[in-house]
C-alpha positions in Angstrom: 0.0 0.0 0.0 1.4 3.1 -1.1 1.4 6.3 1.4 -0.6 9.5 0.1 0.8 12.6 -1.0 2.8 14.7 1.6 1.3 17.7 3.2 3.6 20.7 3.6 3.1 23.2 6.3 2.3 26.7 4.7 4.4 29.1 6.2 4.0 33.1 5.5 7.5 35.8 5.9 6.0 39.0 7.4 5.7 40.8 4.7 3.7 38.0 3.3 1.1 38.2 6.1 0.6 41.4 5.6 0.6 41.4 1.7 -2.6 38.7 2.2 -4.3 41.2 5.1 -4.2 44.3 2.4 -5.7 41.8 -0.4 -9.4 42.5 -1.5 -11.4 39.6 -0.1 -12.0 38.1 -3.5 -8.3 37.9 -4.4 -7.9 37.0 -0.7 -10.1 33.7 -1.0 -7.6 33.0 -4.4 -4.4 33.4 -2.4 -5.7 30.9 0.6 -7.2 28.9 -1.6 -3.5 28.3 -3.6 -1.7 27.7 0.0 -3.9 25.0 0.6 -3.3 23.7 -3.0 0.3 23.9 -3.0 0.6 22.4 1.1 -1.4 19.6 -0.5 1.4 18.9 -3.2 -0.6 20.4 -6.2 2.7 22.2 -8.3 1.3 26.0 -9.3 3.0 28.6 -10.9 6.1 29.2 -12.6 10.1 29.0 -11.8 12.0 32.8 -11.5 14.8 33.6 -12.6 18.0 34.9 -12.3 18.5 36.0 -8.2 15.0 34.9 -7.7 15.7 31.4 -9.2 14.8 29.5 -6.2 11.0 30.7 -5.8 8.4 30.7 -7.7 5.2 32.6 -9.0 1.8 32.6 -8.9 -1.2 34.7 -10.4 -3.6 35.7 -8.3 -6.2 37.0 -10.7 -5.2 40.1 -13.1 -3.6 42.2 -10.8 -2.0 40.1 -7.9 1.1 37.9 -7.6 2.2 35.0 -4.7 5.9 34.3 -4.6 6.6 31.1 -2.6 9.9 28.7 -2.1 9.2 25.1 -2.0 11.0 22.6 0.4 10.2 18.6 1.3 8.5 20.0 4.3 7.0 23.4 4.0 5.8 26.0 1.5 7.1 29.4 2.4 4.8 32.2 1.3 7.8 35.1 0.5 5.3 38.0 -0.7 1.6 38.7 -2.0 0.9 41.4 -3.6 0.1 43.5 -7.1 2.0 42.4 -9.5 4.1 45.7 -10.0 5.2 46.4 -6.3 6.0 43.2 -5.3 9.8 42.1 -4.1 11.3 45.1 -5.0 
């Protein structure tokens, strides 16, 4: 019997906390709802580049981005935000 998939534990930076307590509700629904997704093992977004190589990014609707780093163990919420201010 195989085991299931591994759950990561979501993790938020403080800036990332923050970023998801200034979202507008609707996008703020999105960004929990990718956290779960991505604890659960579900692979979203796309690889940076260059000195952001290691995390990645995902859209949250039109306007809004989530940048994360992915371990074995834990998904690390880096920054949330619109897409033109954030990590800067």
């Amino acid at each position: 019997m195989s085991a299931g998939p591994t759950r990561r534990r979501p993790t938020f930076t403080r800036s990332a906390a923050k970023g998801v307590a200034e979202l507008p509700e609707h996008v703020k629904k999105a960004c929990m709802n990718i956290v779960r997704e991505l604890a659960a093992g579900t692979p979203r977004g796309k690889k940076l580049k260059g000195e952001l190589a290691e995390l990645r990014s995902v859209r949250l609707g039109r306007t809004h981005r989530l940048l994360y780093l992915e371990t074995t163990d834990e998904i690390q919420v880096v920054d949330v935000g619109p897409r033109g201010d954030i990590y800067k």
